[in-house]
N, C-alpha and C positions, 0 to 999 in steps of 0.2 A: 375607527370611528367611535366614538363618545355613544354608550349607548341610550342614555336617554333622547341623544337628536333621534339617534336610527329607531328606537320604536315611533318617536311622533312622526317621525318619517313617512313611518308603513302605515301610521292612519289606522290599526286593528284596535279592537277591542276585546280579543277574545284568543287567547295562548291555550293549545295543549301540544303535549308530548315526551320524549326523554330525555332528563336531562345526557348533556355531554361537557365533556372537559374543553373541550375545544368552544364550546357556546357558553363556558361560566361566566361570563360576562352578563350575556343574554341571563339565564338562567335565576342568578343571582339579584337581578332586578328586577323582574319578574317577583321574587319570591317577597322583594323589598317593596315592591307597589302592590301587589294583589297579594300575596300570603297564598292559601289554597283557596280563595273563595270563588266557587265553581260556575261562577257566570260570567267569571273574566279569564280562569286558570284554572288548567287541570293537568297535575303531572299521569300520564296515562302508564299502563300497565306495560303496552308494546306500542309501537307505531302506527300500526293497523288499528290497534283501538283507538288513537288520537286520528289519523286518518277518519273514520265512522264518524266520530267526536265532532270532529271538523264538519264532516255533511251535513249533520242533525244540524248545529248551527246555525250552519245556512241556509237552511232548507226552513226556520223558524224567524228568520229575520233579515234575510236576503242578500248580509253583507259578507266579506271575505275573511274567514275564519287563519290564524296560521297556526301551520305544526311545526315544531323545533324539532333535529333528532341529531347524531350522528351519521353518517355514511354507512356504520353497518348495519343500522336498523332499514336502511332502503329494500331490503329484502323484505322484511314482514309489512310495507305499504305496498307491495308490488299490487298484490290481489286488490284492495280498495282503488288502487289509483287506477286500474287498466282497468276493471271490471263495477266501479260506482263512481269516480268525480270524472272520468274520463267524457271527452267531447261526444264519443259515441255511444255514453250509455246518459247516466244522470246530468252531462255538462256541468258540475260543481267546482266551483274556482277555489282555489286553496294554494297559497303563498307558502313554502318547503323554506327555512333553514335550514343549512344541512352545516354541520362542521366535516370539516372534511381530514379526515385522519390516514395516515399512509400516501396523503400527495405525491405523485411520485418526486425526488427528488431530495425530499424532507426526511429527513433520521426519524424512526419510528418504533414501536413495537411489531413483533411479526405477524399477530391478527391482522393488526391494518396494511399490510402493504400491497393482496392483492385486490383489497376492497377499497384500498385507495384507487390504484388502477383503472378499475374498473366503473368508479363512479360517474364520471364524465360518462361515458357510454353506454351504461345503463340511462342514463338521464336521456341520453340521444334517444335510446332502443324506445324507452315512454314519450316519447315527443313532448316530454318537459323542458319549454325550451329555460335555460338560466343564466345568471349572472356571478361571477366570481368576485367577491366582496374581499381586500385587503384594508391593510392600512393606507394604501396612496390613494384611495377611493374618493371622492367629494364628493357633498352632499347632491349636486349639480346629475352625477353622472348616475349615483342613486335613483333618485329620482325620476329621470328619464326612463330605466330602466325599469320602475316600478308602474308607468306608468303602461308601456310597450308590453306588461305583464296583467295591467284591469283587465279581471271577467273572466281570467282562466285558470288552469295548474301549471303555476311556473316556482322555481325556486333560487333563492341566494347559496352560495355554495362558499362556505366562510371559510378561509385559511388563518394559520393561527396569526393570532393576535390582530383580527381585522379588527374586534369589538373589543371596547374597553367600559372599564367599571374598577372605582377605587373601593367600590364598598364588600367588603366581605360578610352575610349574616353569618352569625354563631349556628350552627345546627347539634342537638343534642340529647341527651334522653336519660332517665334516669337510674340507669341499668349498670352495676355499679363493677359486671364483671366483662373484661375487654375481651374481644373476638381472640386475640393471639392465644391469653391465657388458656378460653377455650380451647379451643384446638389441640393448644397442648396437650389438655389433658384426655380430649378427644381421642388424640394417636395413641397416646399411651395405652386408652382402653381397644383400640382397635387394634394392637400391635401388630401380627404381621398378615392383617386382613387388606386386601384392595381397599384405596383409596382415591375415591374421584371427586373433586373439585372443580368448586366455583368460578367462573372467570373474576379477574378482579384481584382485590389485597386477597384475598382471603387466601387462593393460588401461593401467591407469593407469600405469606406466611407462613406457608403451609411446608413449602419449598427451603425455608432460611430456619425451621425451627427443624426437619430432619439436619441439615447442615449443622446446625449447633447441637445438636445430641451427637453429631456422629452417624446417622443414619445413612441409609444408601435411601434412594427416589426410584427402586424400580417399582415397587408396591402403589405409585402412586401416580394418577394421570391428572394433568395440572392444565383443566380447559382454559384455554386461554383467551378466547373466542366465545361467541356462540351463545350468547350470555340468554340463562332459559333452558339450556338443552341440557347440563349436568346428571339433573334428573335419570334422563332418557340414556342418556350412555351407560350411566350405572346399571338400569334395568338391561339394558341390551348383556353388556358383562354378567351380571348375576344369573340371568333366563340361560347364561350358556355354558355355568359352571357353579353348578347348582352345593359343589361340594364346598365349597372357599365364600367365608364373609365379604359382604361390601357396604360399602359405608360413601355415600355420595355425601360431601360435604354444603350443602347449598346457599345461597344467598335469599334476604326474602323480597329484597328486586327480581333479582333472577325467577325463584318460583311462582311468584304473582305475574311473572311475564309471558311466562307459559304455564299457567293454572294447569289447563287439560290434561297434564301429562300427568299428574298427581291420578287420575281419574284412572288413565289406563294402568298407572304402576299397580294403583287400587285392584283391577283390573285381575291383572297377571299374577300377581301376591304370589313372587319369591319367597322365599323364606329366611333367603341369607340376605336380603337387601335391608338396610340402615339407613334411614334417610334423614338426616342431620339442614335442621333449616336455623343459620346464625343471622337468628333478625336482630337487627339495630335499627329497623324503623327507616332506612336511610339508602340513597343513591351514593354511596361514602365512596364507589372509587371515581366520583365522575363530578363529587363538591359536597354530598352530601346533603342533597336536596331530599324530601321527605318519601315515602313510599306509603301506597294504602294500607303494610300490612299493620301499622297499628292501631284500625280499626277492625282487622282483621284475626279471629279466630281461629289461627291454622291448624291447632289440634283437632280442633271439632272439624276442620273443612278434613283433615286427614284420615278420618271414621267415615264421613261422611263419604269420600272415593274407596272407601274400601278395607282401608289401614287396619289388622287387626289389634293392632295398639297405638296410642299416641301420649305420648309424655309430652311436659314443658319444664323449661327449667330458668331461674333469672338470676341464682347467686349458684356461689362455684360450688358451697354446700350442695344444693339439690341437684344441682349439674353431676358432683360426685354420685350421688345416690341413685341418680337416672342411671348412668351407665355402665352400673353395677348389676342395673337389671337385664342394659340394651345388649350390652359384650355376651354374654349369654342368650342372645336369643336367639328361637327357633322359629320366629314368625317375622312376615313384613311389620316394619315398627319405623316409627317416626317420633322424631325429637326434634321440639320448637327449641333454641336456647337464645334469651336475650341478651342482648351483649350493649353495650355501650357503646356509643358513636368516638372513632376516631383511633388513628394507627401509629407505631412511631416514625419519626422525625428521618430516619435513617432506613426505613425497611427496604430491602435491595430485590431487585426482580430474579429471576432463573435465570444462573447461567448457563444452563444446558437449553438446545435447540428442540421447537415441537416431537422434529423428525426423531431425537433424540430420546425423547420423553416416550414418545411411540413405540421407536426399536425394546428398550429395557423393558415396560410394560408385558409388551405383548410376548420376550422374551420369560417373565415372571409368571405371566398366566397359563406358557406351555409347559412349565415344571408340571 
């Protein structure tokens, strides 16, 4: 469906959420009619914050708020939806895009195949009743559907290429040094320290630049999933092998999606943990759409949970000089490094299996 019919369709005036690759249609136009301006569009941190987002909304002018997300963000709405828009607590109506990733049936990456699964079901499990949105869809059948859906929590449940949009925006930044490069030189400083990783490109580069050195990938856990939690797995690894560096490599989608966990690592202040944050400002494996952190201060928010040190770095110069000081450290330490929006044209996924990535690992950590 043409997605400018399908917004005037839905009749809203007011978008938040995550973007998804599966909703870049949606997404995309969005960003071409509203930009970020926060009384019509808010790209939210996680879902559950666009869920809340969604309430305030409504709760300030009556009408029906929507959130966009993916399928694996249905997990961090669960608590908002069952426990504030639900019938039996606040009754708040709120219209769900969901892309639906791992459909079963559909070739996919292996994050999504049991959250594809399991999507329909959980929707059931919330008594969100909904509607599956393809391309054989008419405006007709839209409609009725959205109609059987006024005044409550129900969702569209998009498979690919239900929604269409010829327009691509540019997204950009002025950061002159690319995420791969990083990283490179990242490993190099980390040699044969743990390595845990971002969901997303950053994984897969991370994964195709050991392959081009010649590397082996047992040193290195490549979240695939779970986008937010990187953080937290490294802490868990480092709190339990206190002798051996780690070096989480993070996104700054990902860490602004689970902030808190900054607070606890703060917190706990390992001393071999490295916490490497490659912001480009951007949702860049999901289109590219913008992220709050460059308004965001992540050094100072890194002091502020606790960090006894925090660098930043935005050309490969100071990048060099940061991790001259970070490879040597004996304290929790955090590194912002900006990097430039956009990946190459050919970068290839892992062809090793999760299960895979697990066995070596945890192999590596019992030396």
């Amino acid at each position: 469906m043409d997605i400018q019919r399908f917004v005037t369709l839905l009749g809203a005036d007011f978008f938040t959420g995550v973007p998804d690759s599966q909703l870049k249609a949606l997404c995309n136009y969005l960003m071409d009619r509203y930009g970020t301006d926060p009384a019509h569009h808010i790209i939210a941190a996680n879902e559950g914050n666009a869920a809340a987002l969604a309430a305030g909304y409504h709760l300030a002018t009556g009408k029906t708020p929507v959130v966009y997300l993916q399928n694996s963000g249905l997990g961090n709405i669960v608590n908002p939806l069952a426990s504030l828009l639900s019938d039996k607590v606040y009754a708040i109506p709120c219209l769900f895009i969901i892309g639906w990733r791992g459909e079963p049936g559909v070739h996919d990456e292996p994050q999504h195949i049991f959250q594809g699964e399991a999507t329909l079901p959980l929707l059931d499990t919330l008594k969100v009743p909904y509607f599956i949105l393809d391309s054989s869809v008419s405006e007709e059948q839209l409609l009725a559907r959205l109609e059987e859906f006024r005044g409550r929590q129900a969702a569209l449940v998009v498979r690919k290429g239900g929604l269409k949009y010829d327009k691509t925006p540019a997204y950009a930044n002025s950061f002159p040094m690319s995420r791969e490069e990083a990283i490179g030189h990242i490993l190099t400083a980390a040699g044969d320290s743990f390595v845990i990783s971002t969901t997303g490109k950053a994984s897969r580069e991370v994964f195709e630049l050991r392959e081009g050195r010649g590397e082996g990938h047992g040193h290195d856990f490549l979240t695939v999933g779970s986008m937010g939690h990187s953080s937290s797995i490294a802490l868990g690894i480092a709190l339990q092998k206190p002798g051996r560096q780690v070096w989480c490599l993070d996104g700054d989608g990902a860490a602004l999606m689970h902030l808190g966990a900054m607070a606890v690592i703060g917190s706990a202040r390992p001393q071999n943990l490295i916490h490497v944050v490659l912001n480009n400002q951007a949702h860049e494996s999901v289109g590219g759409l913008p992220t709050a952190a460059g308004t965001v201060d992540l050094p100072a928010v890194a002091r502020a949970c606790g960090y006894p040190a925090a660098l930043s770095a935005d050309s490969l110069e100071d990048l060099e000089s940061a991790l001259e000081c970070v490879k040597h450290s004996d304290r929790l330490t955090f590194l912002e490094v900006k990097c430039a929006l956009g990946a190459r044209g050919d970068l290839g996924r892992p062809t090793t299996t999760p299960q895979e990535n697990k066995a070596t690992l945890m192999a590596a950590l019992e030396e």
